[in-house]
C-alpha positions in Angstrom: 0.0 0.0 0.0 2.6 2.4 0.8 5.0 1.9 -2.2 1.7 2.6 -4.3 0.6 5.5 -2.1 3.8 6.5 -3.5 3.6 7.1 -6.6 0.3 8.0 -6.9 0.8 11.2 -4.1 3.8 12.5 -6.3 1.5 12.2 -9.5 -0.5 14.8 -8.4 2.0 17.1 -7.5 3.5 17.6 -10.8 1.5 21.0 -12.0 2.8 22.1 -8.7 6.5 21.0 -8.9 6.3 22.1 -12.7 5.3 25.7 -11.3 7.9 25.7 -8.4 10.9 24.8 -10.6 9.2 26.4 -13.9 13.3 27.5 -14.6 14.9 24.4 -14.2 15.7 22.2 -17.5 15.1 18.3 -16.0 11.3 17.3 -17.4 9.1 17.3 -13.5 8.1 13.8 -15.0 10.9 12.3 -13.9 9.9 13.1 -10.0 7.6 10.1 -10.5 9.6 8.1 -13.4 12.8 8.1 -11.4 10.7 6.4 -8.7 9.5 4.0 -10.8 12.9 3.8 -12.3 14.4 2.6 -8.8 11.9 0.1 -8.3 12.1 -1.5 -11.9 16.1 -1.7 -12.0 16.5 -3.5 -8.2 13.4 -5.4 -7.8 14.8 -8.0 -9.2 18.1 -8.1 -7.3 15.8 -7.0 -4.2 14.0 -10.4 -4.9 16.7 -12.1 -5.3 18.6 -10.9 -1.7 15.0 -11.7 -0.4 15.9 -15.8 -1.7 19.5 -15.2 -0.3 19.8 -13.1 3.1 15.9 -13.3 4.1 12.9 -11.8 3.0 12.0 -9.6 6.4 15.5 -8.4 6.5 15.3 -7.0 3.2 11.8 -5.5 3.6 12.7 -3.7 7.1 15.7 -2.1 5.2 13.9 -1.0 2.1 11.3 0.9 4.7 14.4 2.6 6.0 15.6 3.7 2.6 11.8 4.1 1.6 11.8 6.9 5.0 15.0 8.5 4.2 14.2 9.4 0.6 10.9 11.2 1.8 12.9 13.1 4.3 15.6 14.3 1.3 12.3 15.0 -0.7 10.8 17.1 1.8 13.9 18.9 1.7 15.4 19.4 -1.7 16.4 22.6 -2.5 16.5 21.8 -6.2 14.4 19.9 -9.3 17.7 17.7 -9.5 17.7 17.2 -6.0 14.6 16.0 -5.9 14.3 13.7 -8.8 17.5 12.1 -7.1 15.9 11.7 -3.7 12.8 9.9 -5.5 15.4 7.3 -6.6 16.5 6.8 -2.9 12.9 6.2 -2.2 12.1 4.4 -5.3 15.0 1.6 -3.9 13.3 1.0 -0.8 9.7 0.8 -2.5 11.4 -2.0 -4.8 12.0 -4.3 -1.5 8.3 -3.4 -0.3 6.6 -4.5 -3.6 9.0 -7.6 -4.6 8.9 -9.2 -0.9 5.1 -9.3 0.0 3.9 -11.2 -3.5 7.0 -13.5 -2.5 6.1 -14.4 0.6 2.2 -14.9 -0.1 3.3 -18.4 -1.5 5.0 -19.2 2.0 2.0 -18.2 4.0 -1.0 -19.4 2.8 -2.1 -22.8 1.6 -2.0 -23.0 -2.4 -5.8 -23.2 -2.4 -6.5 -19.4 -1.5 -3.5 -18.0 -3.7 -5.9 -16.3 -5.4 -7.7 -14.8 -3.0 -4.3 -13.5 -0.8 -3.1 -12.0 -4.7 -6.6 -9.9 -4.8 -6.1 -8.8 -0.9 -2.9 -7.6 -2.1 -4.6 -5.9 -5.3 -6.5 -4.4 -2.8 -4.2 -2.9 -0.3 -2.4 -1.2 -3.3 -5.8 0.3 -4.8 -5.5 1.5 -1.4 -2.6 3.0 -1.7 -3.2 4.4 -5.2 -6.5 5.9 -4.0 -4.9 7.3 -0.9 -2.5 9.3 -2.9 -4.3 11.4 -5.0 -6.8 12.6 -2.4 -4.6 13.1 0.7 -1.3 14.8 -1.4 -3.8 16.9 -3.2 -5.6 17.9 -0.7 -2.1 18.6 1.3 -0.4 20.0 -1.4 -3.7 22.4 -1.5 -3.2 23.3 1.7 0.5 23.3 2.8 2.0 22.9 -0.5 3.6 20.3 -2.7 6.6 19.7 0.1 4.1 18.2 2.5 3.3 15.1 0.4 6.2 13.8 1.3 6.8 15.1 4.6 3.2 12.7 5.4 5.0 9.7 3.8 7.6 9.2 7.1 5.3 8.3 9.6 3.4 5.8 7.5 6.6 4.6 7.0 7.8 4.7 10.3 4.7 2.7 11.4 4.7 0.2 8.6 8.6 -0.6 9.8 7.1 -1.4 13.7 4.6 -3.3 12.1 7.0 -5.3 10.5 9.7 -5.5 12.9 7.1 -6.9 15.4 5.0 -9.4 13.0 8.1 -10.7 10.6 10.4 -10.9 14.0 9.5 -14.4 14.7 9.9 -15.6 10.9 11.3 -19.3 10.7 12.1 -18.8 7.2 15.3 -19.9 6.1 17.9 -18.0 3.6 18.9 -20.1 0.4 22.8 -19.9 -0.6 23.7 -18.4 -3.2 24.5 -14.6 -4.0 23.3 -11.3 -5.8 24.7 -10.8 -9.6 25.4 -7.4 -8.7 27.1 -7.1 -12.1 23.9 -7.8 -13.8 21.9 -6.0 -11.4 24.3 -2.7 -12.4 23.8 -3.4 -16.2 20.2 -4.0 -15.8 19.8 -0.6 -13.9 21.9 0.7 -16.7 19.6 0.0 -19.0 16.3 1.0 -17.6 17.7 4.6 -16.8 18.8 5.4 -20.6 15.3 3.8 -21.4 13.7 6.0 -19.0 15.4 9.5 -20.2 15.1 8.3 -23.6 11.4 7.8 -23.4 11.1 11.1 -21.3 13.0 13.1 -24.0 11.2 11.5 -27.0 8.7 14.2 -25.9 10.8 17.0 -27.2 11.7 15.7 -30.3 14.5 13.7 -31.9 18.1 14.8 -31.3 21.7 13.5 -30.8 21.2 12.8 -27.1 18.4 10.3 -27.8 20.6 8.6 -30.4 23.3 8.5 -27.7 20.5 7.4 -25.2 19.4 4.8 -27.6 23.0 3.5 -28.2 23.8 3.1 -24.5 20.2 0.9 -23.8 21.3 -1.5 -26.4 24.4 -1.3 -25.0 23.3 -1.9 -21.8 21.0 -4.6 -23.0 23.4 -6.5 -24.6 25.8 -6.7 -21.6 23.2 -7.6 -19.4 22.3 -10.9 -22.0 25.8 -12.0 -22.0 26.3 -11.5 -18.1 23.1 -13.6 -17.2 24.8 -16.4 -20.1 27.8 -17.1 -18.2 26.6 -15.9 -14.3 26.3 -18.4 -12.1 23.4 -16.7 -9.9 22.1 -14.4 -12.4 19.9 -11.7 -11.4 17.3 -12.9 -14.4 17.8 -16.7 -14.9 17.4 -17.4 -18.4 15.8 -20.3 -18.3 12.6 -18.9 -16.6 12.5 -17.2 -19.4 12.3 -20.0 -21.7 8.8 -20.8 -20.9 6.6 -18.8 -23.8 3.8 -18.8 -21.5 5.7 -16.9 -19.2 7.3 -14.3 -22.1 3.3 -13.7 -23.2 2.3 -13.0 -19.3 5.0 -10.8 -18.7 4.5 -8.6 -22.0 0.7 -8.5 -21.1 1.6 -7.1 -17.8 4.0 -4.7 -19.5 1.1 -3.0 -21.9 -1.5 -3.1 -19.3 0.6 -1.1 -16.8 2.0 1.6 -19.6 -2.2 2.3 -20.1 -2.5 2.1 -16.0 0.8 4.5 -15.6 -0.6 7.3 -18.5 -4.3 7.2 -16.4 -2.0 8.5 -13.4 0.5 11.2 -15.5 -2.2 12.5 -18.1 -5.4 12.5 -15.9 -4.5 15.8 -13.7 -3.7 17.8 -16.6 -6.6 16.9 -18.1 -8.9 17.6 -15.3 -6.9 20.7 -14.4 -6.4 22.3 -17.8 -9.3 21.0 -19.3 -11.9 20.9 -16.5 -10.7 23.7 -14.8 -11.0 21.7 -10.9 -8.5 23.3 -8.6 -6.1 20.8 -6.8 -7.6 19.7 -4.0 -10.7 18.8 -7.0 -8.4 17.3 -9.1 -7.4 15.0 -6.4 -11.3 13.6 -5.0 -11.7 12.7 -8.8 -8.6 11.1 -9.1 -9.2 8.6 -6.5 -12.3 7.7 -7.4 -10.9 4.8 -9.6 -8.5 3.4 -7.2 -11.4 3.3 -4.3 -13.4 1.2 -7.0 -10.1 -1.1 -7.4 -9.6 -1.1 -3.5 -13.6 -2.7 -2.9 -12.7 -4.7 -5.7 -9.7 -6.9 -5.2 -11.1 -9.7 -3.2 -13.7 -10.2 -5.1 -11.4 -10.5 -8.5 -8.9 -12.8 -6.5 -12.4 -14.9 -5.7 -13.1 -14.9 -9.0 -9.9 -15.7 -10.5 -10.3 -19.0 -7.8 -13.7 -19.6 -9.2 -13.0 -19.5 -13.1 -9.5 -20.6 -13.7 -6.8 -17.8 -14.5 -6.6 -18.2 -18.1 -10.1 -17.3 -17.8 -10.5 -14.7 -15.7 -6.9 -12.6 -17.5 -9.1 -12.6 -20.8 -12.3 -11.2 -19.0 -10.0 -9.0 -17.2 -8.3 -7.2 -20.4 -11.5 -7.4 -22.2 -13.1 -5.2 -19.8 -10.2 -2.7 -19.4 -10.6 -2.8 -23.4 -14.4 -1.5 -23.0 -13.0 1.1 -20.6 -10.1 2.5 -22.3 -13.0 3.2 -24.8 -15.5 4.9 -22.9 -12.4 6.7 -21.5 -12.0 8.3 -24.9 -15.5 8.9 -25.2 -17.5 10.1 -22.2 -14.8 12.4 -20.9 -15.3 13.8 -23.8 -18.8 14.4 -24.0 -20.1 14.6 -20.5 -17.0 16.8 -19.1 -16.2 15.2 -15.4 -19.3 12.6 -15.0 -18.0 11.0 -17.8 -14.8 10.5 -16.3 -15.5 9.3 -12.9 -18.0 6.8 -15.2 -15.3 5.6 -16.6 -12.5 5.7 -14.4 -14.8 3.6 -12.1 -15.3 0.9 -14.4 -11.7 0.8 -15.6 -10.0 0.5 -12.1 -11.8 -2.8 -11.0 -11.3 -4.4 -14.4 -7.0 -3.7 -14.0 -7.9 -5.8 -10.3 -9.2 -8.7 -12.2 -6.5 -8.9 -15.0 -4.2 -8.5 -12.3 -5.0 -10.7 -9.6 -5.7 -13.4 -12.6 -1.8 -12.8 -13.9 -0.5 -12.8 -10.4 -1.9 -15.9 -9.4 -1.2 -17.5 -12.4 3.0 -16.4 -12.4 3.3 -17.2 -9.0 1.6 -20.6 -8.8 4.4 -21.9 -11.1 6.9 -20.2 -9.3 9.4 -23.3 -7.6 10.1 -22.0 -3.9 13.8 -21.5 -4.5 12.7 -19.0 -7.1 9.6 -17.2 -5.6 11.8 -14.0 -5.0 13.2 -13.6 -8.0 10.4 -15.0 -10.1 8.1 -11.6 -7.9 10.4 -9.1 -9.3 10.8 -10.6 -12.3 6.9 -9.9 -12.3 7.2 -6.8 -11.0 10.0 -5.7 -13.1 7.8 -6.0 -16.2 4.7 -4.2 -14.5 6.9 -1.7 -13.6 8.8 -0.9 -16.8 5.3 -0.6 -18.2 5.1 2.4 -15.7 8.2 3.5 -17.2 7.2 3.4 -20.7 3.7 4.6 -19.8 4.8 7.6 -18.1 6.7 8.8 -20.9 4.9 8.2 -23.8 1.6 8.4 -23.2 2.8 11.9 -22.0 4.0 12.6 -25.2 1.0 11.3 -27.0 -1.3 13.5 -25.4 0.6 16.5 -25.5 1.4 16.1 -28.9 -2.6 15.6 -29.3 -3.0 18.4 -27.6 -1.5 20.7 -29.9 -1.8 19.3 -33.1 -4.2 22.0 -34.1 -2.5 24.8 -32.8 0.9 23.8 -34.0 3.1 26.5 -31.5 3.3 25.4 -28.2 1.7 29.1 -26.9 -1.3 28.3 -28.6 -4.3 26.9 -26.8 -4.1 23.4 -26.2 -7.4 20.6 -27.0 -7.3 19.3 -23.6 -10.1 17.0 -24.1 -9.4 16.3 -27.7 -5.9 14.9 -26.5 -7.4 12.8 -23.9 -9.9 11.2 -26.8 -7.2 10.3 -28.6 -5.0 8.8 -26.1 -7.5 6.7 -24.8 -8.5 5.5 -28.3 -4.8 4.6 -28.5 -5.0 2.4 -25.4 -8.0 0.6 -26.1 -6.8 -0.7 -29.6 -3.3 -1.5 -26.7 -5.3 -3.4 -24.5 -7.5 -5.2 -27.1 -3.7 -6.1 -28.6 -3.6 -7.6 -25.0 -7.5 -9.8 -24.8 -5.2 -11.5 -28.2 -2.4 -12.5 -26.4 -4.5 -14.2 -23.5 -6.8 -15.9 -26.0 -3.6 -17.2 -27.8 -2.1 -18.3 -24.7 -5.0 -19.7 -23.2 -5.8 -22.2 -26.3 -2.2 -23.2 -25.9 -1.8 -24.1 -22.9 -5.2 -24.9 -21.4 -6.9 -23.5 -18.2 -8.7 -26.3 -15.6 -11.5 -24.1 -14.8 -12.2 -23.7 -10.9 -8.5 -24.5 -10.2 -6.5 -21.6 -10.8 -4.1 -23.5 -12.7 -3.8 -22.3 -16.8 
């Protein structure tokens, strides 16, 4: 919940940070893509220290990094400064995504998987609905620096909490080690992926060529350090398994649409509504509070149907909601939002909670950890890629009339578009499930695809 809570706070701080630091050159984007940037590059090796030194350990000391990079972003005196203390944070919000989904699988019986991957769903709807109605409402009130001055005593409470409930833990650490030299070239690449998707928004130039060259770069070393490591930080052969490869691209698509919702939907209702802040905030939340109510009920169903089943039914819906997304908006101002915002929140908690169950239930329990922020990595570099370019999209939509960026932007025009954009996504999506799910088979009622 916290890890969500934030992002989803810092989201809605961005028309105030871009006002704050209006001279500064780095893109206010990046306050919430470096975070996400953190999280993508070290879940993974986070997961994997969770197999190799404990998972509690490693959660208690990504709440303390999670704490200290609030405190540095309360106090940044700079853009650059802050960007850099959401990274801090970001590290320690890697640990508290990657370690929970691990550790529902050495909890609870294999029976109510499903059910224990929706509570989880739920608590970070929680989260995500928190966000954008307390920092707004803060940032309203006491400014944008107070967003993340609230996030240190959640954090500080969620560390007692786990210091007293995980202290008795009989779980014991697997040998092995972290691949730190893949972990360093995987981080490589996500950060020149990140500022090149972030920079695509300005145009082409030599930087993104150079940005370009050092992701392939980066993505080539990483392929021949996993080849010949001994612990590597992504095994290969998990990879091997196509039914794996389609789950994780799913998950990577469904999260760029998911990511965009969060970074185009205050401008929107700001520049195009007209709400004030604290406005902007209540209307914001409104879909997470819908995902929150329904994430034990999509686990349930995902129990009940089978998890082939219930991913399909799950993208199909969010297919039927990008597309009212693009429409009612549109027509009926900020009813038609909330309508749709409503509807497409709780159909992300199905898909979810389906793909989730369905990863992790394969998952052998020497490779939970890893196999989590394997999972996570590809939900979160979605975010990544989300957060830049639907950006771009919708800006660009935004002025394609006017053609000089002083002109008058087509707020609402823009946000048609780039939700027509992610429907035809997600319907690309409902095809890979179908495809997957006549390959391999789901028992229906099991949970097993």
């Amino acid at each position: 919940m916290l890890a969500a809570y934030g992002i989803s706070s810092a989201a809605v701080t961005l028309p105030d940070i871009s006002l704050a630091f209006g001279g500064q050159s780095p893109n206010p984007t990046l306050v919430v893509s470096m975070y996400i940037l953190a999280v993508t590059a070290l879940i993974v090796p986070v997961g994997r220290a969770g197999d190799v030194y404990g998972k509690p350990t490693v959660l208690a000391s990504g709440l303390c990094l999670f704490t200290l990079g609030a405190v540095l972003a309360f106090l940044a005196p700079t853009l650059t400064a802050l960007i850099a203390s959401r990274f801090v944070q970001g590290a320690g919000a890697a640990a508290m995504m990657a370690i929970p989904l691990a550790m529902v699988r050495d909890l609870v019986p294999s029976g109510q998987i499903g059910r224990w991957m929706g509570v989880l769903g739920s608590m970070t709807a929680i989260g995500t609905a928190s966000g954008p109605a307390i920092g707004a409402a803060a940032a309203a009130a006491f400014g944008w620096r107070s967003v993340y001055f609230l996030q240190v005593p959640f954090a500080l409470a969620t560390l007692v909490l786990c210091l007293v409930w995980l202290r008795g833990s009989t779980e014991h650490a697997e040998k092995g080690s972290v691949d730190l030299p893949g972990a360093g070239a995987l981080a490589a690449f996500l950060t020149a992926l990140t500022f090149l998707v972030t920079e695509l928004a300005n145009g082409l130039d030599v930087t993104d060529g150079l940005l370009a060259a050092l992701a392939i770069g980066a993505l080539m070393a990483l392929y021949v350090i996993e080849n010949r490591s001994f612990s590597p930080i992504i095994p290969l052969d998990l990879l091997s398994s196509s039914r794996l490869r389609i789950s994780l691209a799913m998950n990577v698509i469904v999260s760029l649409v998911m990511m965009g919702m969060l970074v185009v939907g205050p401008f929107f209702l700001i520049d195009g509504l007209g709400l004030t802040t604290a406005q902007m905030g209540l209307a914001m939340s409104v879909g997470p509070i819908s995902s929150a109510l329904s994430g034990i009920p999509a686990g349930q169903f995902t129990e009940k149907m089978g998890t082939g089943y219930a991913v399909t039914a799950g993208a199909s819906a969010m297919a039927f909601a990008c597309a009212a997304m693009a429409t009612l908006p549109y027509l009926l101002g900020l009813g038609g939002f909330i309508l749709a915002f409503i509807f497409l929140a709780p159909s992300y908690q199905v898909f979810l909670a389906a793909l989730n169950t369905s990863v992790m239930e394969t998952a052998s329990e020497q490779d939970r950890g890893v196999t989590s922020g394997i999972l996570n990595l590809s939900r979160n570099f979605g975010f990544i890629l989300g957060a830049g370019s639907v950006s771009a999209v919708f800006w660009s939509l935004a002025y394609f009339d006017s053609g000089i960026e002083d002109g008058t932007p087509l707020v609402s025009f823009a946000m048609a578009g780039t939700f027509a954009m992610c429907s035809v996504l997600i319907l690309g999506v409902v095809l890979l499930s179908v495809f997957s799910h006549r390959n391999t088979g789901t028992r229906r009622g099991t949970g097993h695809s």
